[in-house]
VOGU-3710 file (C-alpha; in Angstrom, 3 decimals, decimal comma):
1> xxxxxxxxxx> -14,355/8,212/-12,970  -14,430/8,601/-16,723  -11,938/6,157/-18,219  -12,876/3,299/-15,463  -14,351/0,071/-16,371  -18,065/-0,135/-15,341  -19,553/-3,696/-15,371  -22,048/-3,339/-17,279  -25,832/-5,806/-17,363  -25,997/-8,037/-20,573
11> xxxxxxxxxx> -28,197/-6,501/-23,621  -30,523/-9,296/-23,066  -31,156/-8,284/-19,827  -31,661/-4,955/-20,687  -34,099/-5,412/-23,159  -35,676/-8,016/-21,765  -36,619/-5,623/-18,651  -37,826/-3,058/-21,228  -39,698/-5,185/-23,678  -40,198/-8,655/-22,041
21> xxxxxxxxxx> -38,648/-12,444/-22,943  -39,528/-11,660/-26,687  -37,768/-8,391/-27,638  -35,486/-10,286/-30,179  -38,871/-11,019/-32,159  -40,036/-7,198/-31,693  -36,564/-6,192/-33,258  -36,592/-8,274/-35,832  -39,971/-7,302/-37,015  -39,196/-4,174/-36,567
31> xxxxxxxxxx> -35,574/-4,423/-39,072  -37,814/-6,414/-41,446  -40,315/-3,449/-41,884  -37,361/-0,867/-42,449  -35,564/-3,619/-44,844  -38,564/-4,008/-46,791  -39,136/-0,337/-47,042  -35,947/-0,408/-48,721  -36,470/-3,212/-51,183  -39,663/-0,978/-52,423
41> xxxxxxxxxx> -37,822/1,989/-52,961  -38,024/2,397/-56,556  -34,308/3,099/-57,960  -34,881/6,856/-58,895  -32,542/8,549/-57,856  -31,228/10,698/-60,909  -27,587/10,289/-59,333  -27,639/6,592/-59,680  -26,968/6,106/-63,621  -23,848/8,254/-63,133
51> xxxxxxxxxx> -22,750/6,109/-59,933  -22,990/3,039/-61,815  -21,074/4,584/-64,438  -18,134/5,581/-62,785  -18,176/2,468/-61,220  -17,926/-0,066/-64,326  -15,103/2,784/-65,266  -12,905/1,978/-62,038  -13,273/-1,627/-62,212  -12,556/-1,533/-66,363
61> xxxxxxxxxx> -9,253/0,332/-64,803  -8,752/-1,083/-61,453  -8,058/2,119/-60,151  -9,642/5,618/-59,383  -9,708/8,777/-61,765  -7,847/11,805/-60,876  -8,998/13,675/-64,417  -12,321/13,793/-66,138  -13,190/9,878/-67,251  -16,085/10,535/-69,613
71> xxxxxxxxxx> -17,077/14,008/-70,966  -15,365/15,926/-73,817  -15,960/19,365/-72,166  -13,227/18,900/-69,516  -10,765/16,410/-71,285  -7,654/16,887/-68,371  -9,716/18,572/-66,189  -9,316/17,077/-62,332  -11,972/14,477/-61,306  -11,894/12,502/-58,296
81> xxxxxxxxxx> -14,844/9,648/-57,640  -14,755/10,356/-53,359  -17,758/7,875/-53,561  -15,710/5,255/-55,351  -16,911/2,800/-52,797  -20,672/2,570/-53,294  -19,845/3,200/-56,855  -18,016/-0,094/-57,321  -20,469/-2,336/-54,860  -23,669/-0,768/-57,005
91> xxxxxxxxxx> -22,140/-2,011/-60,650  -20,980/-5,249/-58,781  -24,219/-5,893/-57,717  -25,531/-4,650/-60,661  -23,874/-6,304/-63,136  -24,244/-9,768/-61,316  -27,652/-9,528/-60,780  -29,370/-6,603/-62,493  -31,591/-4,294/-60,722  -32,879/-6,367/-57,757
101> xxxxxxxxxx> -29,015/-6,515/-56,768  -29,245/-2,908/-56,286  -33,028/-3,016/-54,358  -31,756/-5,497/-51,656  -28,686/-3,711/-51,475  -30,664/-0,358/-50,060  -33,032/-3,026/-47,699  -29,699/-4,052/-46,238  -28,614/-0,161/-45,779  -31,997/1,113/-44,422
111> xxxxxxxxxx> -31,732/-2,270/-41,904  -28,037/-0,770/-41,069  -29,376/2,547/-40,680  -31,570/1,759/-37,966  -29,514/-0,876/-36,339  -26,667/1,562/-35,669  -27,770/3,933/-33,190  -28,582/0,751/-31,364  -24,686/0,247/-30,415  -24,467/4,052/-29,982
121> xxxxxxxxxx> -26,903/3,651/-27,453  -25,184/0,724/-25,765  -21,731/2,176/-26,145  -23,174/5,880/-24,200  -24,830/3,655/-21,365  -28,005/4,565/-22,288  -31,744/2,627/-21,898  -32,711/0,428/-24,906  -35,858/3,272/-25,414  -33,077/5,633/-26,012
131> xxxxxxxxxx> -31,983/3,496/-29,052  -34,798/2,725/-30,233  -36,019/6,441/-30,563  -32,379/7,510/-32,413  -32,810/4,430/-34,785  -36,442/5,474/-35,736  -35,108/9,444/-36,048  -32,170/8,543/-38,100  -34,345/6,569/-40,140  -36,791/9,148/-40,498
141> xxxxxxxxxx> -33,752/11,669/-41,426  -32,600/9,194/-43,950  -35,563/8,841/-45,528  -35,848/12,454/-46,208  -32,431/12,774/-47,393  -31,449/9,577/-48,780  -34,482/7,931/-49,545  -33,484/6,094/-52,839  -30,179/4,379/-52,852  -27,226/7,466/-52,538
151> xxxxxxxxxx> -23,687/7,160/-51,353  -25,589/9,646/-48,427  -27,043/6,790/-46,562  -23,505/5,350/-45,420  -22,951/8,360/-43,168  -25,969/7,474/-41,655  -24,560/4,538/-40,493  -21,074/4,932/-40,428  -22,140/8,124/-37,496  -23,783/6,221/-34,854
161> xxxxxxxxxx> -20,874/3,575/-35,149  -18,508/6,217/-35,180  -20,190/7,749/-31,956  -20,325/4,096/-30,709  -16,389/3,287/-30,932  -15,988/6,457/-29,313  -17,230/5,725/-26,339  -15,918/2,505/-26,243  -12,541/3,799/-26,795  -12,982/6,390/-23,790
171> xxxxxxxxxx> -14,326/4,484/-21,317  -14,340/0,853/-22,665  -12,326/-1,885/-21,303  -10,936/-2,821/-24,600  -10,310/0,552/-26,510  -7,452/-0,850/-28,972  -10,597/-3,035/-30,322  -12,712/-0,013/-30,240  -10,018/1,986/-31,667  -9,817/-0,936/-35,037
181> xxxxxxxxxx> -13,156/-0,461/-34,819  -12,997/3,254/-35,516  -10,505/3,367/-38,033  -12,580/0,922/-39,985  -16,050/2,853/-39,968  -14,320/6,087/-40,134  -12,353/4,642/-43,606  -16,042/3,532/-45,187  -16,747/6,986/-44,679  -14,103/8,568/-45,895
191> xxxxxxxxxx> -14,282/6,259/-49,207  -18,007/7,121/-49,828  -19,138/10,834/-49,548  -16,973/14,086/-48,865  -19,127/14,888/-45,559  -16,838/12,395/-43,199  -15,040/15,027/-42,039  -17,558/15,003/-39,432  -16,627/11,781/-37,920  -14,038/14,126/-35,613
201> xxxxxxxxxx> -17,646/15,831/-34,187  -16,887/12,519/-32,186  -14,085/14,503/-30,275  -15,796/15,895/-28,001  -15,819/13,219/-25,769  -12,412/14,278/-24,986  -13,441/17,583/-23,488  -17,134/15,921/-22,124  -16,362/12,314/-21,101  -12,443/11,370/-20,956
211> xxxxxxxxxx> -10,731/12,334/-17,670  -7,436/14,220/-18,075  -5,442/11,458/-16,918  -6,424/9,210/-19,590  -4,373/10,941/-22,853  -3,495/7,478/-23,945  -7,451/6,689/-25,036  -7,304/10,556/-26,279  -4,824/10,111/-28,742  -6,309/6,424/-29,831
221> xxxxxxxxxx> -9,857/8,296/-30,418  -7,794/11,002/-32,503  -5,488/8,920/-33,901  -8,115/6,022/-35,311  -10,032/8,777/-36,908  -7,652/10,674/-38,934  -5,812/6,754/-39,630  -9,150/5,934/-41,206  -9,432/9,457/-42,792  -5,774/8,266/-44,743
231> xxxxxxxxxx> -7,454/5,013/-45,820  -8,368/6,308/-49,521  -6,815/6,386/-52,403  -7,361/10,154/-52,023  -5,501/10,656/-49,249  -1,973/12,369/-50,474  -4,794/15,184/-52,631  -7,434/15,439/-50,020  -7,570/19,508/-50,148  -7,855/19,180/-53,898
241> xxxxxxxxxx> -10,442/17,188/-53,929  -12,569/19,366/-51,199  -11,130/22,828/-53,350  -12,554/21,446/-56,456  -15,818/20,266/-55,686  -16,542/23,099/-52,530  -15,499/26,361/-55,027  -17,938/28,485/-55,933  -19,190/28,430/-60,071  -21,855/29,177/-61,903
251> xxxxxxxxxx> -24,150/26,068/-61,312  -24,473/27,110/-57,799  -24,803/30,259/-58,079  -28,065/31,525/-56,794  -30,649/30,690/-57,515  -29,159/27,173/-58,195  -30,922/24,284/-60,358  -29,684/22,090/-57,808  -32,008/21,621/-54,740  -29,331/20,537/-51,977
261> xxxxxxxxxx> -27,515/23,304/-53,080  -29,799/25,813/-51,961  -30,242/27,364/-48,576  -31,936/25,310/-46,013  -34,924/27,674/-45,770  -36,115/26,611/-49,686  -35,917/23,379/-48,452  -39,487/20,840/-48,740  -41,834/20,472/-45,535  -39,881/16,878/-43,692
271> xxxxxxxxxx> -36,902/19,076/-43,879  -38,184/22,148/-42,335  -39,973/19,537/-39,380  -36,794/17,973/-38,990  -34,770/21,759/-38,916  -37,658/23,007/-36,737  -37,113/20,036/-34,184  -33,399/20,386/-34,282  -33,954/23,863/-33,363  -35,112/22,638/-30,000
281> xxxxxxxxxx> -32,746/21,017/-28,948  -31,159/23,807/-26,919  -33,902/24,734/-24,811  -34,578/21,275/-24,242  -31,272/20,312/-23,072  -31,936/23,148/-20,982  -33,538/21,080/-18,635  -30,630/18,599/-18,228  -28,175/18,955/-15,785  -24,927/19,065/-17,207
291> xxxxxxxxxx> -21,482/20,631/-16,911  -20,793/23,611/-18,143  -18,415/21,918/-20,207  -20,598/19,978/-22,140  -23,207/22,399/-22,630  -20,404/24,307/-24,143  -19,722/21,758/-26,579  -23,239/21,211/-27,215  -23,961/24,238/-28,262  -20,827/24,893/-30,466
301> xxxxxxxxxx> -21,948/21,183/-32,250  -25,531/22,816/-32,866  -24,307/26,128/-34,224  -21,780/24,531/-36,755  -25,281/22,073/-37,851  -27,541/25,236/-38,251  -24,884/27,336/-40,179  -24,537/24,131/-42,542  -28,280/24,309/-43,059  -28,502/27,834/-43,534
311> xxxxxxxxxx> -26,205/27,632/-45,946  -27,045/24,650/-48,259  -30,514/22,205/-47,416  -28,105/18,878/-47,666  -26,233/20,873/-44,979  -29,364/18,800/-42,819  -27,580/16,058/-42,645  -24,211/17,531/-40,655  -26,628/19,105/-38,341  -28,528/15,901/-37,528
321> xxxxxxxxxx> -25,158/13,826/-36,791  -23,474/16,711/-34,915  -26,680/16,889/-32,657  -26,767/12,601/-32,328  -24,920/13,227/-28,881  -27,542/16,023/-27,125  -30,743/14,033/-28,648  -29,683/10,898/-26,994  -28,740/12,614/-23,248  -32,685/13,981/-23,376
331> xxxxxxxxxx> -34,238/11,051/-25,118  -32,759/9,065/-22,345  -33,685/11,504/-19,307  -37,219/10,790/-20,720  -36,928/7,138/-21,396  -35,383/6,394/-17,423  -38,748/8,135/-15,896  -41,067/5,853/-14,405  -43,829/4,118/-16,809  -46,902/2,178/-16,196
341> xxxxxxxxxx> -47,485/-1,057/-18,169  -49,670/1,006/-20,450  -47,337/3,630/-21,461  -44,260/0,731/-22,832  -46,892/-0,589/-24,590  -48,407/2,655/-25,830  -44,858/3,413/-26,737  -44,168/0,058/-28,573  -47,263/0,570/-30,843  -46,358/4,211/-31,783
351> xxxxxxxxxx> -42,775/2,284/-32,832  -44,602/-0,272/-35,016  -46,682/2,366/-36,212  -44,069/4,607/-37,642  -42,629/1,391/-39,210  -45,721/0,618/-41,055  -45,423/4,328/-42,313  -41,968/3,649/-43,721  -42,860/0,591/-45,181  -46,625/1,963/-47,007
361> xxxxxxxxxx> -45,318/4,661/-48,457  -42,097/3,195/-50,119  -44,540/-0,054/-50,813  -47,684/2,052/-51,988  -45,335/3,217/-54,937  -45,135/-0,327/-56,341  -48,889/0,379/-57,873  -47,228/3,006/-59,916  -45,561/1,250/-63,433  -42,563/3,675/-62,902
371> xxxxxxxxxx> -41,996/2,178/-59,361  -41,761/-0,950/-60,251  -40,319/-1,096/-63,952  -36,586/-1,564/-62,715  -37,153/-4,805/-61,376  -38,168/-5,761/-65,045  -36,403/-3,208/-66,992  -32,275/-3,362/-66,899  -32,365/0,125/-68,202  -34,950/1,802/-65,554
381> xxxxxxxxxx> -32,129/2,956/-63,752  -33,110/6,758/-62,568  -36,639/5,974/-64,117  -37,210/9,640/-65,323  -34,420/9,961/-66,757  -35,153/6,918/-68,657  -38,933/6,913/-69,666  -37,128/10,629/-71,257  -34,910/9,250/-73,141  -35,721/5,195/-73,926
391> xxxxxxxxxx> -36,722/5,590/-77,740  -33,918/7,939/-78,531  -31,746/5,704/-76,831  -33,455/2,890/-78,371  -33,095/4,635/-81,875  -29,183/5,233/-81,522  -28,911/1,698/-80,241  -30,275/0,553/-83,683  -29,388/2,890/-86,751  -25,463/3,319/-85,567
401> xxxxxxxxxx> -22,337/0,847/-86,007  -21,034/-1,116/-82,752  -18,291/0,593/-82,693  -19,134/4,174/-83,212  -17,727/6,683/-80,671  -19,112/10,636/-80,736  -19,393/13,505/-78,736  -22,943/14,064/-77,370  -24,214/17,158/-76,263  -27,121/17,535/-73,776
411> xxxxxxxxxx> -28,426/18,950/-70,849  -28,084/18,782/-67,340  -30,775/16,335/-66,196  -30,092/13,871/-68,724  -25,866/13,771/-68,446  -25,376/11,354/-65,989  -27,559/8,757/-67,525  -26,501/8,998/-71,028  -22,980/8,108/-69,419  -24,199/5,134/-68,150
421> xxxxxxxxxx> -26,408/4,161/-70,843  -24,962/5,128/-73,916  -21,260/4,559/-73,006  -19,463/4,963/-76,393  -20,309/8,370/-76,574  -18,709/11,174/-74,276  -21,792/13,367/-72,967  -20,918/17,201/-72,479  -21,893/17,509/-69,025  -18,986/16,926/-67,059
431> xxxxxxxxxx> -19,418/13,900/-64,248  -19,786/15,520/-61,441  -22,440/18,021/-63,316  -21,912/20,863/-61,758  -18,540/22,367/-62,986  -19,034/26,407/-65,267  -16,859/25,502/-68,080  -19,126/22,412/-69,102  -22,238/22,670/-70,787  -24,334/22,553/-67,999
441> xxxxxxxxxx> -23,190/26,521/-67,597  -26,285/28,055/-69,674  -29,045/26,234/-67,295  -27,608/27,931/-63,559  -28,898/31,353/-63,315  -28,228/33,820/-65,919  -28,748/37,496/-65,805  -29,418/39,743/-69,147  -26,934/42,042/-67,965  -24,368/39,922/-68,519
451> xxxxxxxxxx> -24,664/39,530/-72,387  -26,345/36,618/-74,299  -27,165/33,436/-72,945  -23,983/30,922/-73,735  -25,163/27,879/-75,268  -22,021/25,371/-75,102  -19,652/24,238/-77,324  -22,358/22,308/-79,317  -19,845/23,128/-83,188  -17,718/20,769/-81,758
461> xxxxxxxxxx> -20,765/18,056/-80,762  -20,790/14,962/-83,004  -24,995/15,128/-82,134  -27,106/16,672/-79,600  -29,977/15,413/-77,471  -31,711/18,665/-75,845  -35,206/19,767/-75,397  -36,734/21,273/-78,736  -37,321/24,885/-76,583  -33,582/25,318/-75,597
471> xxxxxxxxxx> -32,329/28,391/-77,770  -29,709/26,289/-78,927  -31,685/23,772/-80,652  -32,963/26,566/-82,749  -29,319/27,003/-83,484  -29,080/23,501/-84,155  -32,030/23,830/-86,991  -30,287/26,224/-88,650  -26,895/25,144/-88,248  -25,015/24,002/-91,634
481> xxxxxxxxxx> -24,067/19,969/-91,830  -26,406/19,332/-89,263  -29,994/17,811/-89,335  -32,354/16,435/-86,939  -33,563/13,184/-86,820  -36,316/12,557/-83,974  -38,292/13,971/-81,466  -39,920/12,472/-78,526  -43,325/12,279/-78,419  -44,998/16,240/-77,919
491> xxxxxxxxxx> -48,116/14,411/-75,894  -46,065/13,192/-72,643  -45,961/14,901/-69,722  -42,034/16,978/-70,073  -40,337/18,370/-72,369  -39,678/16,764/-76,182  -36,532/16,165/-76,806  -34,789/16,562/-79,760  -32,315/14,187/-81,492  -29,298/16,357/-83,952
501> xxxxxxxxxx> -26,798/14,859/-85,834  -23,857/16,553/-87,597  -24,123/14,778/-91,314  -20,496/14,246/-91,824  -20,341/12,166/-88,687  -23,462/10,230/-89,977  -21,903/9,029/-92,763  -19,572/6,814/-91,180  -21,231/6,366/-87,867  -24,906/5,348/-89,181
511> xxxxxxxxxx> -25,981/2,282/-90,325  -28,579/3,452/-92,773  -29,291/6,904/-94,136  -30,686/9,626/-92,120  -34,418/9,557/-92,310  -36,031/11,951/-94,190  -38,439/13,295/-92,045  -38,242/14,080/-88,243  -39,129/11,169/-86,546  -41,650/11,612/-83,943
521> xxxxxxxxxx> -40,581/8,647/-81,058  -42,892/7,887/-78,480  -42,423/5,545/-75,577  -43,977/2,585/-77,475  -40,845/3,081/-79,709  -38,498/1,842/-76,818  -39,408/-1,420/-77,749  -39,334/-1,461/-81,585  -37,265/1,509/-82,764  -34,944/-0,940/-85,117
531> xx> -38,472/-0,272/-87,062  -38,168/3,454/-88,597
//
């Protein structure tokens, strides 16, 4: 009965009758490839400046924000860094090692990743194969969703352990263990993206799997969950933190500048594959005998993942961890039938061969100079964002005092890395980017009917980085007491910026006189802007 303790055969041996004596060497190649994969993995994510940021401001403060840390469009306003975790282990890392900190730090994740569903597998009682093929999917899923270094990939480990404890706590013979266990995984969640409230998906087991007699495990699975849920410095303003940064406003309005944000069906090709084979899961578990029970809860787990995706593309990755459960009951129907000699090692080479995949096209990158400039460059941190902006920020670094503070005004793209990068100046897009009453407001969609295009508080900006076609640096060129200084070079491949100052804040923030004549800044310039 459910809640009995089943011996159950050693991993060893049950690896060792699926892959032979030297299945410890297969895994281990195997985690090596993925690790690897991970160390290539250029650190591009345009999220990552602003991570770092906030978390060189919590350990500066020892403590969390609950208002707006950094921009001047939202001085008061509430801010809360839910991701505070990562956020303090990347500028740990970073600042005791530099950029190759943060590289082996997402080899050690993407190792995690696939390692995980491993003990989910073992916890549900199901074949080796049957981990093997949900480490390799939610590896695939993270590399589509997380495939630079994001607070994302945690929840793709912190699931299948989740899952794991679950069972263990059900049906285990040690569930206070399991249940630590849980409250542990379920707290790294909780402390490093807002999407752990789906950690309780792993309640179903108490409809599917406990018997009614055992409450006592049903109320440890429940009660670890929502213990580790509490473990955050969050915990006593949990609905204002999901009110503020779930309410509609004008960045996400439709059609949002935000890709996650939009619906799943503008989402790229490996996230339509993945939707399409999530959308099979039904009539595949079709052919599974279960209770009527758990097809029940099957089917209510899929329906909550496809309404997520329909409503928002990142809404991809609650589908694939709600569906973790019904993928692993027909992956392991398959895995249990009969196979010839051929077919394992058919099977084994297909494994290895989707490794290699991982691994070529993270390492394949490296031939690119952009791939590989942060393990040489400190300041190749979102490397877009930074081959943008690295004379300008080169420039500031060498015509202002050391201890000149201003208000910066700039664009969306660019707000999270000027945070990090320039630090004594308060950028006026707000840290989480996406709130209506920063400056970011004029780039989500705007319709004529509504009257002219706003362009930002940019009077009250001590200088202004923007691109020379936004209508308000034509304000800017006109404005009184203000002049521009640079532009990046017209010849690259984006957008010019433009570089503003506001004269009166020159004059005792500059070191020498304003130049008189734009400055045209190309990358070159990075290197030797002290120069002009």
């Amino acid at each position: 009965m459910a809640g009995d303790v089943v011996e159950m055969p050693t991993v060893d041996a049950e690896w060792r009758a699926e892959f032979g004596a030297h299945w410890r060497w297969y895994l281990l190649g195997l985690t090596l490839l993925l690790a690897l994969s991970g160390v290539a993995a250029p650190l591009a994510d345009p999220d990552l400046p602003m991570h770092l940021a906030m978390g060189r401001w919590i350990v500066g403060h020892h403590g969390v924000p609950f208002v707006e840390p950094f921009a001047w469009t939202r001085q008061g306003a509430p801010y809360f860094a839910y991701s505070w975790l990562p956020q303090v282990t990347y500028h740990v890392l970073y600042d005791a090692v530099g950029p190759i900190g943060l590289r082996l730090l997402q080899g050690l994740l993407m190792a995690a990743v696939l390692l995980a569903p491993l003990a989910l597998a073992r916890a549900a009682r199901w074949s080796p194969w049957t981990g093997l093929f949900l480490a390799l999917f939610n590896s695939m899923v993270a590399f589509m969703i997380a495939g630079y270094l994001r607070p994302q990939l945690v929840l793709f480990i912190a699931m299948p352990l989740a899952w794991a404890c679950a069972y263990w706590i059900v049906r285990g013979d040690r569930p206070a263990r399991a249940a630590l266990g849980m409250t542990v995984v379920v707290a790294a969640a909780a402390n490093s993206h807002l999407g752990f409230p789906v950690t309780a998906a792993t309640w179903a087991l108490l409809v599917t799997t406990l018997a009614p007699r055992d409450w006592k495990r049903g109320l440890l699975l429940v009660g670890s969950t929502v213990a580790g849920w509490l473990l955050s410095p969050y915990t006593l303003v949990w609905p204002d933190v999901f009110r503020l940064n779930f309410a509609q406003n004008a960045m996400l309005n439709y059609p949002t500048p935000i890709s996650e944000f939009r619906p799943g069906s503008h989402s790229g090709g490996g996230a339509l594959m993945l939707a399409a084979t999530l959308a099979l899961l039904p009539w595949a578990l079709a052919t599974v005998p279960l209770r009527a029970r758990e097809r029940l809860v099957a089917a209510a787990q899929w329906l909550v993942g496809l309404y997520a995706f329909s409503l928002v593309s990142r809404g991809i990755l609650v589908w694939w961890v709600l569906s973790l459960g019904p993928m692993g009951v027909i992956a392991d129907r398959l895995a249990r039938a009969p196979k010839s000699l051929f077919v394992r090692r058919a099977q084994m080479i297909m494994v290895y061969v989707l490794a290699l995949i991982f691994f070529t096209r993270q390492a394949a990158s490296l031939a690119q100079p952009w791939a590989r400039a942060d393990f040489t460059d400190r300041y190749a941190i979102g490397f877009e964002l930074h081959r943008r902006t690295a004379p300008l920020n080169s420039w500031l670094d060498c015509h202002t005092r050391p201890d000149v503070r201003g208000r910066l005004l700039t664009i969306f793209d660019l707000g999270s890395y000027f945070t990090w990068r320039l630090p004594r100046y308060s950028a006026s897009i707000d840290s989480r980017t996406i709130f209506p009453d920063s400056v970011a407001r004029p780039e989500g969609f705007h319709h004529s009917s509504r009257g002219a295009l706003p362009l930002g508080p940019w009077a009250s900006a001590d200088l202004a980085v923007v691109p020379v076609n936004y209508a308000v640096a034509a304000v800017l060129d006109t404005a009184a007491g203000w002049r521009q200084a640079a532009v990046t070079d017209s010849t690259a491949d984006y957008r010019p910026l433009g570089l503003w100052v506001r004269t009166a804040w020159w004059e005792r923030a500059g070191r020498t006189p304003l130049p008189a004549r734009v400055l045209e800044l190309t990358p070159a310039d990075a290197g030797r802007a002290c120069e002009k």
